[in-house]
MILO-103638 format. One record per residue (C-alpha): x, y, z. Coordinates in steps of 0.1 Angstrom, whole numbers, plus 5000, padded with zeros to 4 digits. Layout:
REM MILO-103638
<site><east>X</east><north>Y</north><up>Z</up></site>
...
REM end
This chain:
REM MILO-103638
<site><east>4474</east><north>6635</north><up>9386</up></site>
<site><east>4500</east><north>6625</north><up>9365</up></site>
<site><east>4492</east><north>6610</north><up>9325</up></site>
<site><east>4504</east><north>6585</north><up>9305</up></site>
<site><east>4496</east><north>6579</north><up>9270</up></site>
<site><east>4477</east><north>6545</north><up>9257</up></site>
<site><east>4500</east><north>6525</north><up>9239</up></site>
<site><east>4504</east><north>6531</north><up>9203</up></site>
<site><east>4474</east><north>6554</north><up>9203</up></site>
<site><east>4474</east><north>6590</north><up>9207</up></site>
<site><east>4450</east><north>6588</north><up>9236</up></site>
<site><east>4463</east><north>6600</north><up>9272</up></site>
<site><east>4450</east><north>6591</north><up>9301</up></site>
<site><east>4454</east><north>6595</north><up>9340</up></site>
<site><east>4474</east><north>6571</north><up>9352</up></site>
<site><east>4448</east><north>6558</north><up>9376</up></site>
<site><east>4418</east><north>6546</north><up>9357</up></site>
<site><east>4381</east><north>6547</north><up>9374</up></site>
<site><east>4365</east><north>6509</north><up>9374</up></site>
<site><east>4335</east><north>6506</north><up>9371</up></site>
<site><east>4321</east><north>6473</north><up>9380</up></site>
<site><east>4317</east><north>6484</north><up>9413</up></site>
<site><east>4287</east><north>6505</north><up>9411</up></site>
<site><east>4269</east><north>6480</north><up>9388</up></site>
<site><east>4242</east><north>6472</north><up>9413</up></site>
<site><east>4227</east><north>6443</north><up>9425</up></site>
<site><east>4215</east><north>6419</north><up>9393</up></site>
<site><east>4202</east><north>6385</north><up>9396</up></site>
<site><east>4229</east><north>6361</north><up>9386</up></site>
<site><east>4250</east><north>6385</north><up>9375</up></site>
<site><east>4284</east><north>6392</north><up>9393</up></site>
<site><east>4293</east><north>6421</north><up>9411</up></site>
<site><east>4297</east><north>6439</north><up>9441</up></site>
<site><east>4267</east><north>6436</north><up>9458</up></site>
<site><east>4239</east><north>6466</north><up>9461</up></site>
<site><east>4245</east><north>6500</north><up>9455</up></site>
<site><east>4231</east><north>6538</north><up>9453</up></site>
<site><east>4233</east><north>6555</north><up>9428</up></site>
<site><east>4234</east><north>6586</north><up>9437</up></site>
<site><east>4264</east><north>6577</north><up>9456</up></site>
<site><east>4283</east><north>6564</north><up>9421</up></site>
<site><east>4273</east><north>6600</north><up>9409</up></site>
<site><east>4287</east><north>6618</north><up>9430</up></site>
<site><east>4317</east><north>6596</north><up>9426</up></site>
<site><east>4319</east><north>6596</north><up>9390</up></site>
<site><east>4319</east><north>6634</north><up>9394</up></site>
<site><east>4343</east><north>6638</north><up>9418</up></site>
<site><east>4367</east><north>6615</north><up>9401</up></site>
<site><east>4368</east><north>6636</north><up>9373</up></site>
<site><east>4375</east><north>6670</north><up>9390</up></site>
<site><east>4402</east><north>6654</north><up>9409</up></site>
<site><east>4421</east><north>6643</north><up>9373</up></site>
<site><east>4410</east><north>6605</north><up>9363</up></site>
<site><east>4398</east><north>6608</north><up>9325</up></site>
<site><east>4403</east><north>6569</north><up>9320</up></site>
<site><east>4365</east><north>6552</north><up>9327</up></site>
<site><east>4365</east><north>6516</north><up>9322</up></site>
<site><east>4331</east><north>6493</north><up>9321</up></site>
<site><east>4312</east><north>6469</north><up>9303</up></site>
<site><east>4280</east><north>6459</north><up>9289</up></site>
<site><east>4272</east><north>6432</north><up>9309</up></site>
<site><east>4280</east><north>6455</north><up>9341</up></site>
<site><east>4244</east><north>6458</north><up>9357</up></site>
<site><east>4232</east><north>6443</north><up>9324</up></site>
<site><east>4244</east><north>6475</north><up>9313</up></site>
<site><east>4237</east><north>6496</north><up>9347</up></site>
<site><east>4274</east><north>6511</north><up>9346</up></site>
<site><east>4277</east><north>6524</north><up>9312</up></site>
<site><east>4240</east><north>6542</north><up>9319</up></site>
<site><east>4255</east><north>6559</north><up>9353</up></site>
<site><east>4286</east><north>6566</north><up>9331</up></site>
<site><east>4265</east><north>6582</north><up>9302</up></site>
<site><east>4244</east><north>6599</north><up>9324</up></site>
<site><east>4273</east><north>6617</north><up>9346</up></site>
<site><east>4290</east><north>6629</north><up>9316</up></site>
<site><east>4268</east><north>6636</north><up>9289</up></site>
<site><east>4280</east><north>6669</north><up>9284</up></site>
<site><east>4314</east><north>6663</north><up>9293</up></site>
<site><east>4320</east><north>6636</north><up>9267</up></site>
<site><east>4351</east><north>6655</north><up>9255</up></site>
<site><east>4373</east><north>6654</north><up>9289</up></site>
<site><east>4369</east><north>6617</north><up>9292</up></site>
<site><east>4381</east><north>6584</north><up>9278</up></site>
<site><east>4356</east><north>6555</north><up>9278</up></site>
<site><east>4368</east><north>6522</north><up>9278</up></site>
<site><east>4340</east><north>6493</north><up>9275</up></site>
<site><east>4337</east><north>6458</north><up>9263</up></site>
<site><east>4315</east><north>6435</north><up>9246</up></site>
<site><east>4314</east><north>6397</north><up>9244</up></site>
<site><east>4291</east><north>6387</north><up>9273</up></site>
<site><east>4257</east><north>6388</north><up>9274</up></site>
<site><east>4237</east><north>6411</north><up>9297</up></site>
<site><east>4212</east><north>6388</north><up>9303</up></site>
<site><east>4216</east><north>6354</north><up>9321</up></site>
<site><east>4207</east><north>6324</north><up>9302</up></site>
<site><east>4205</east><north>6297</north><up>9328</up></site>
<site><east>4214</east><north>6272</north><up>9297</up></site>
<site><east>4248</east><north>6288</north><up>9301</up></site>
<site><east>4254</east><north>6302</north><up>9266</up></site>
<site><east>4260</east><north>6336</north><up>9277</up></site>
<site><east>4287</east><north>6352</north><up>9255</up></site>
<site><east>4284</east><north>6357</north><up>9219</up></site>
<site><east>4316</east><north>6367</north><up>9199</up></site>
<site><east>4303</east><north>6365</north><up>9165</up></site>
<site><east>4302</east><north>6399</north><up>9144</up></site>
<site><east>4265</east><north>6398</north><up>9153</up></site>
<site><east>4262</east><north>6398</north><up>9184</up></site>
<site><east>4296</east><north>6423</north><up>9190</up></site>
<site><east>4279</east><north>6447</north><up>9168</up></site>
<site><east>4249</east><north>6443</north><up>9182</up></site>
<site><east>4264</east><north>6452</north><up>9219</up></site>
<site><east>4282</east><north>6484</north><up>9208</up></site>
<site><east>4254</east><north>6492</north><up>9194</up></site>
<site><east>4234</east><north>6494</north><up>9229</up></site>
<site><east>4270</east><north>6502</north><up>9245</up></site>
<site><east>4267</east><north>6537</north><up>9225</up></site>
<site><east>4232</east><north>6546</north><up>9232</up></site>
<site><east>4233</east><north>6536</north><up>9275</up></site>
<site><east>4269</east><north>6555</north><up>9277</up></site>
<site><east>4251</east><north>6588</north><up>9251</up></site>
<site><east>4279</east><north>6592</north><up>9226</up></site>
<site><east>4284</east><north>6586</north><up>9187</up></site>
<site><east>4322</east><north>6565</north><up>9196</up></site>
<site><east>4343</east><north>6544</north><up>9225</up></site>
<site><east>4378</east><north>6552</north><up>9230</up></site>
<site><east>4387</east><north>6515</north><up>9238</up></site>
<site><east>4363</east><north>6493</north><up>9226</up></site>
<site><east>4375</east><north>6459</north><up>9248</up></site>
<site><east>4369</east><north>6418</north><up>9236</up></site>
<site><east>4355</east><north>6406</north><up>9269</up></site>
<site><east>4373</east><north>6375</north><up>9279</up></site>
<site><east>4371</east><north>6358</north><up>9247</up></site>
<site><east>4392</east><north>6325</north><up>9245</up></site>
<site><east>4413</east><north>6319</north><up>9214</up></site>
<site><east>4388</east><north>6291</north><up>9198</up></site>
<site><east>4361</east><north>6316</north><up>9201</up></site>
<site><east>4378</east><north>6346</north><up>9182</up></site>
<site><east>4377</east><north>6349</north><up>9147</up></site>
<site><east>4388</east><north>6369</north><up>9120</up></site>
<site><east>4352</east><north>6383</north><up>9107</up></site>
<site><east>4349</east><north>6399</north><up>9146</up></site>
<site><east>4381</east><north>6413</north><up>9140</up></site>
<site><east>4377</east><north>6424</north><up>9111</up></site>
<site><east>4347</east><north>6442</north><up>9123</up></site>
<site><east>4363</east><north>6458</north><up>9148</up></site>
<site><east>4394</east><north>6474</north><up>9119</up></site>
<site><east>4362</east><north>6489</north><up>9104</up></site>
<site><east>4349</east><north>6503</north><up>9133</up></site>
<site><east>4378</east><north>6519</north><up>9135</up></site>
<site><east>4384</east><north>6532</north><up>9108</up></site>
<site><east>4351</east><north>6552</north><up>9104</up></site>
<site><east>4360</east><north>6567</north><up>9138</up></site>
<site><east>4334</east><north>6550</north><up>9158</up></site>
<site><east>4358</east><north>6528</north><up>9180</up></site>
<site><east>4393</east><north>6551</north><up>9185</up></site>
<site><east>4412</east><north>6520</north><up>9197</up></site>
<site><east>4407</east><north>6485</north><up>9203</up></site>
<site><east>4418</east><north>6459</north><up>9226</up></site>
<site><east>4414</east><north>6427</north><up>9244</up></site>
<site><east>4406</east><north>6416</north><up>9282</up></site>
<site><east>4416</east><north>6384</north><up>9288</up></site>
<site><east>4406</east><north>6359</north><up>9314</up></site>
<site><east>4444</east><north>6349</north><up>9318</up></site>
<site><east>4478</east><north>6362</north><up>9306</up></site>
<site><east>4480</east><north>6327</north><up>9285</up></site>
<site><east>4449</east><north>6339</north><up>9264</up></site>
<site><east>4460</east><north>6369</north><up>9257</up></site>
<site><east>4495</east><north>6360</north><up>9246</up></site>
<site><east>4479</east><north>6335</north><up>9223</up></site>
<site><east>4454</east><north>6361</north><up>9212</up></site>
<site><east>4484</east><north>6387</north><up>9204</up></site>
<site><east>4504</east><north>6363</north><up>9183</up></site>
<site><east>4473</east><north>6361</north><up>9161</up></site>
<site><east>4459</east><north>6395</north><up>9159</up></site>
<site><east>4469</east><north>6430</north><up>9163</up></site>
<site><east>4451</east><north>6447</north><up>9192</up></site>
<site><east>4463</east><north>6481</north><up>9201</up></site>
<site><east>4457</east><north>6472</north><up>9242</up></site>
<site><east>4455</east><north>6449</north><up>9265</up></site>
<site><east>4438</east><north>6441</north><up>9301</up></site>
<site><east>4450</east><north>6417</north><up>9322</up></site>
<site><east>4450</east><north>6405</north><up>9358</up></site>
<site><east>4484</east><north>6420</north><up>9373</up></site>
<site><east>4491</east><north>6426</north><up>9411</up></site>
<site><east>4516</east><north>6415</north><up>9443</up></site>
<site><east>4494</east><north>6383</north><up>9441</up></site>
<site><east>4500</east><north>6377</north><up>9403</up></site>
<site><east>4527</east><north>6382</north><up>9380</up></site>
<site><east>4520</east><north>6356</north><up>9356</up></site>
<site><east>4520</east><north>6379</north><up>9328</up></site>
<site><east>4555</east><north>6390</north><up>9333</up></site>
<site><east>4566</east><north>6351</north><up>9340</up></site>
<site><east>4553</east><north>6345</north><up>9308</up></site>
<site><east>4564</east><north>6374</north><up>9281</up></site>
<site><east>4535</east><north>6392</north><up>9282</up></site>
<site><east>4547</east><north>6425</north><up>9298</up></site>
<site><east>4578</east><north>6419</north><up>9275</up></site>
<site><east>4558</east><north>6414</north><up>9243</up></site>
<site><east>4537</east><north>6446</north><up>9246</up></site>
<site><east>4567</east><north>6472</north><up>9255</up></site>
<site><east>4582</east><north>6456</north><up>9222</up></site>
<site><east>4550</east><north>6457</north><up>9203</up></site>
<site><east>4539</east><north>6491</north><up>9219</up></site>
<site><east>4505</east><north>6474</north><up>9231</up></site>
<site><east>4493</east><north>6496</north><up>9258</up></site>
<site><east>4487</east><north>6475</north><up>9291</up></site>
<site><east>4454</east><north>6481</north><up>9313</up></site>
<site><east>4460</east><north>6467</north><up>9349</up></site>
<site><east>4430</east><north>6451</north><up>9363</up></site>
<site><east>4429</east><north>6438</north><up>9400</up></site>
<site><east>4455</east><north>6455</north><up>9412</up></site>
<site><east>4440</east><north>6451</north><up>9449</up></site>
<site><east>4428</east><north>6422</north><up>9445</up></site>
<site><east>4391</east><north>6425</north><up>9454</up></site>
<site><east>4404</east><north>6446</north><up>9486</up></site>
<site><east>4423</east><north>6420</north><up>9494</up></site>
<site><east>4455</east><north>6440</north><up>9495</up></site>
<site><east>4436</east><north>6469</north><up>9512</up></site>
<site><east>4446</east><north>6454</north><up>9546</up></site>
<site><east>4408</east><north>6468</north><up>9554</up></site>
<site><east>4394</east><north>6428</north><up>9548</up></site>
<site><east>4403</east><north>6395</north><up>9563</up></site>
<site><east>4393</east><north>6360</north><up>9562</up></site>
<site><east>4366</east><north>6366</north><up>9586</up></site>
<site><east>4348</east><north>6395</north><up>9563</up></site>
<site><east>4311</east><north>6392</north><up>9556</up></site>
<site><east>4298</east><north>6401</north><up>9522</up></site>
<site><east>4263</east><north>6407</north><up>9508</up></site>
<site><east>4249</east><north>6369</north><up>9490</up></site>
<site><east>4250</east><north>6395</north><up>9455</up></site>
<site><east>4291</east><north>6404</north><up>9461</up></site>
<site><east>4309</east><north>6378</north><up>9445</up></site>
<site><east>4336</east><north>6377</north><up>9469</up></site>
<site><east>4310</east><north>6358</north><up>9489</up></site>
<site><east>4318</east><north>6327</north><up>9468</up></site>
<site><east>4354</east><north>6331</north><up>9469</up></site>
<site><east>4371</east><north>6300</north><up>9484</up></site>
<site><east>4391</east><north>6297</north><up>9524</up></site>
<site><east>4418</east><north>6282</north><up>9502</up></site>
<site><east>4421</east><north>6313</north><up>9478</up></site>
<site><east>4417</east><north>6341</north><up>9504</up></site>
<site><east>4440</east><north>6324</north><up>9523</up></site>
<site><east>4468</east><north>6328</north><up>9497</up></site>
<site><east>4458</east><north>6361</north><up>9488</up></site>
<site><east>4464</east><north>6375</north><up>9527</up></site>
<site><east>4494</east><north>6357</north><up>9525</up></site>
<site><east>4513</east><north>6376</north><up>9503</up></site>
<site><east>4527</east><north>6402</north><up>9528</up></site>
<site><east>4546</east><north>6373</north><up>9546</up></site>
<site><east>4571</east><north>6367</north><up>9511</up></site>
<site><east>4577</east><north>6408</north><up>9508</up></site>
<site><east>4588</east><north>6417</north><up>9541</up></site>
<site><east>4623</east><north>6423</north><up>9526</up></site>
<site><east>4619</east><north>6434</north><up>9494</up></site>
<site><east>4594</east><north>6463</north><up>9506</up></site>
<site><east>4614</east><north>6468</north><up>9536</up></site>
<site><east>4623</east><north>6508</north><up>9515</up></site>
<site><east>4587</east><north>6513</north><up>9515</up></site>
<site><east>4575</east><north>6502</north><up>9556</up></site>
<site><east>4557</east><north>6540</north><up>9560</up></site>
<site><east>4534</east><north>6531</north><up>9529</up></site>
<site><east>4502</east><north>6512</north><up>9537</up></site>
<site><east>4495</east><north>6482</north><up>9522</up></site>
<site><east>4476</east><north>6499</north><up>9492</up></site>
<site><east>4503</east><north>6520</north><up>9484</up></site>
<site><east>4525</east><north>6495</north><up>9480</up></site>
<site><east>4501</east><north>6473</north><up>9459</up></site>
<site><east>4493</east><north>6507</north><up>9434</up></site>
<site><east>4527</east><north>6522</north><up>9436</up></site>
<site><east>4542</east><north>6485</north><up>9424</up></site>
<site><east>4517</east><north>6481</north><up>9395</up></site>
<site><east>4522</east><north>6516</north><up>9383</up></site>
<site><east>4564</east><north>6511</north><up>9385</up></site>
<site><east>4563</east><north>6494</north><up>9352</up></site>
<site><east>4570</east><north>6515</north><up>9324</up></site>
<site><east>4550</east><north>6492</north><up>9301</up></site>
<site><east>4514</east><north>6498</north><up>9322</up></site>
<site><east>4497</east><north>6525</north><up>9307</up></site>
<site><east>4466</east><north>6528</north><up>9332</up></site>
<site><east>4458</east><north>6505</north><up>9364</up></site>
<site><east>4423</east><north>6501</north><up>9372</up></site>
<site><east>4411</east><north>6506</north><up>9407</up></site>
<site><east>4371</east><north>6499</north><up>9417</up></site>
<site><east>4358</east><north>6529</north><up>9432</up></site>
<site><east>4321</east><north>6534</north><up>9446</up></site>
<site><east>4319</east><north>6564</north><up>9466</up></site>
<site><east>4336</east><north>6600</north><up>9471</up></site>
<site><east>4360</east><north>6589</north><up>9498</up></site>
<site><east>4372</east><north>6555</north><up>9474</up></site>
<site><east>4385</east><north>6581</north><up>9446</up></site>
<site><east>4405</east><north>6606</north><up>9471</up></site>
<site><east>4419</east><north>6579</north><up>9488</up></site>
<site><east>4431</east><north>6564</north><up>9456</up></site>
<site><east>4444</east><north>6596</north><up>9445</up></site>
<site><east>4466</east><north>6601</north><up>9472</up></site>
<site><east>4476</east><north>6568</north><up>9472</up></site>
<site><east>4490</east><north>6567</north><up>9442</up></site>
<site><east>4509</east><north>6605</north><up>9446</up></site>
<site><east>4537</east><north>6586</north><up>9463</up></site>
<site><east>4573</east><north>6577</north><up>9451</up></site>
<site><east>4573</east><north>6547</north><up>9427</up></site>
<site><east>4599</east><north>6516</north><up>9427</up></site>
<site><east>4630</east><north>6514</north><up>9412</up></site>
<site><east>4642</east><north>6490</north><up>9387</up></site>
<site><east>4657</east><north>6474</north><up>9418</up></site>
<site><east>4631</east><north>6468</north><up>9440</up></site>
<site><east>4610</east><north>6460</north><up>9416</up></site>
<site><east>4635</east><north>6432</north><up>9406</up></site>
<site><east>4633</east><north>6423</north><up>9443</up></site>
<site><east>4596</east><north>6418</north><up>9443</up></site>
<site><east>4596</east><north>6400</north><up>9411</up></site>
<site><east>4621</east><north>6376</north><up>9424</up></site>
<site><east>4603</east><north>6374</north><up>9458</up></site>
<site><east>4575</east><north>6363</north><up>9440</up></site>
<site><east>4589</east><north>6335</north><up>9417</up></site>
<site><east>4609</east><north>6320</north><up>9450</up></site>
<site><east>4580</east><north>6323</north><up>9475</up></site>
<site><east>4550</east><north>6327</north><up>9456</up></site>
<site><east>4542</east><north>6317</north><up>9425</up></site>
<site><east>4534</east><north>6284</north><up>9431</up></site>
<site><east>4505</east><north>6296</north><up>9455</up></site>
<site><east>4488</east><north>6312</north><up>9427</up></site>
<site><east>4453</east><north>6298</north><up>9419</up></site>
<site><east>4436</east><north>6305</north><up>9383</up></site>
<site><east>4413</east><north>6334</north><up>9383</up></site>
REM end
């Protein structure tokens, strides 16, 4: 496993980062991946970590706060060889009048509050703005989040935005030490735009989310897959997956160097080419999810050039296919 450190922090972590959505469980109206065991996420959770991922990235309104209780309870007393990334900002109940995120000071404190005592620890690592949009962030929340800090219950802060747009916005009004953003073969909006460019000058630590799209880019799932009602790639549009499964049709040349890797390699290997990603989040739910991640990730990275190639690949072919997410 191979270590990189969190932007301007002094926080290392593996380079591959352990997401956690995926063994939220099945909650009404709340999205996720449909139902799982938990002793199954245990045992991955703890396998994870003796392979070399220290980098554990959840939320509060995961399960209604399901994940951060598997996370607290697999390493309760092995707090110290981890880093916990979670976020606040939704709700973790549904309100069927759809106010369900509260960004005040309030309700954030509130959150960590029941963040800290689900995951069994006295601090957060990364302590994560959950899709907030710009009109909704303010400076009292950040300002709550500075003090936080500075007593040594939150050791960074950061912000994961819904679209590389938000967050640039976000970053030219406040001073977050990381970012997570949507970034993948599918997406590179966030380079189109500055974003990438405005961290590495900034020294904001990047968090890749969706870097396999769902399992889109797995190869392993096709427009014909069947998905539990509770997995929200059930509600995902024709028009959408459609695009997605496209995207191997516009690399054929530029990934041409790479034709032994599988189709995941080649989605992990190009996120984790960029110098200015610091972790990329992959979902992982079971024993075999984490080794195979592992070792798909052990494999040569780009260079400058074909990663040029891809990028140009993408604004040529591709770009325009891209739907909001």
């Amino acid at each position: 496993m191979k270590y990189r450190r969190l932007g301007n922090t002094n926080i290392s972590v593996s380079e591959i980062g352990f997401g956690a959505w995926g063994i939220s469980g099945e909650k009404p109206n709340l999205k996720a991946y449909g139902p799982k065991d938990d002793r199954t996420s245990l045992l991955a959770l703890d396998t994870a970590l003796d392979k070399g991922i220290t980098f554990y990235d959840t939320a509060s309104s995961y399960g209604a706060g399901h994940s951060e209780n598997l996370i607290g309870k697999a390493f309760r007393f092995k707090r110290n060889k981890i880093v916990i990334a979670t976020k606040g900002g939704y709700l973790n109940t549904f309100n069927p009048n759809g106010l369900n995120q509260d960004f005040s000071p309030q309700g954030i404190q509130k959150s960590l509050e029941e963040s800290l005592v689900r995951l069994k620890t006295n601090y957060i690592d990364l302590y994560q703005i959950h899709d907030c949009p710009l009109s909704k962030m303010n400076e009292d929340t950040f300002n709550l989040l500075i003090k936080l800090k500075s007593k040594g219950i939150l050791r960074s802060i950061g912000f994961a935005g819904k679209s590389p747009d938000d967050t640039l916005k976000i970053l030219d009004n406040y001073k977050f030490d990381v970012i997570q953003v949507n970034f993948n073969l599918t997406d590179m909006r966030c380079i189109c735009n500055g974003l990438f460019k405005k961290c590495y000058d900034s020294n904001i630590g990047i968090i890749v989310r969706t870097p396999l799209v769902f399992g889109y880019l797995t190869g392993e799932i096709n427009d014909e897959t069947i998905f539990h009602h509770s997995d929200h790639r059930s509600r995902f549009s024709k028009e959408q997956i459609k695009k997605w499964l496209s995207v191997w049709d516009f690399y054929h040349d530029s990934l041409n160097f790479c034709k032994h890797y599988t189709k995941t390699q080649k989605a992990l290997c190009f996120c984790l080419s960029f110098n200015e990603v610091s972790v990329i989040n992959v979902g992982m739910s079971n024993k075999n999810h984490v080794i195979e991640n592992i070792y798909n990730i052990s494999l040569d990275k780009f260079s400058n050039e074909h990663l040029t190639k891809c990028i140009n690949d993408y604004n040529r072919n591709y770009s325009n296919m891209v739907l909001p997410k």
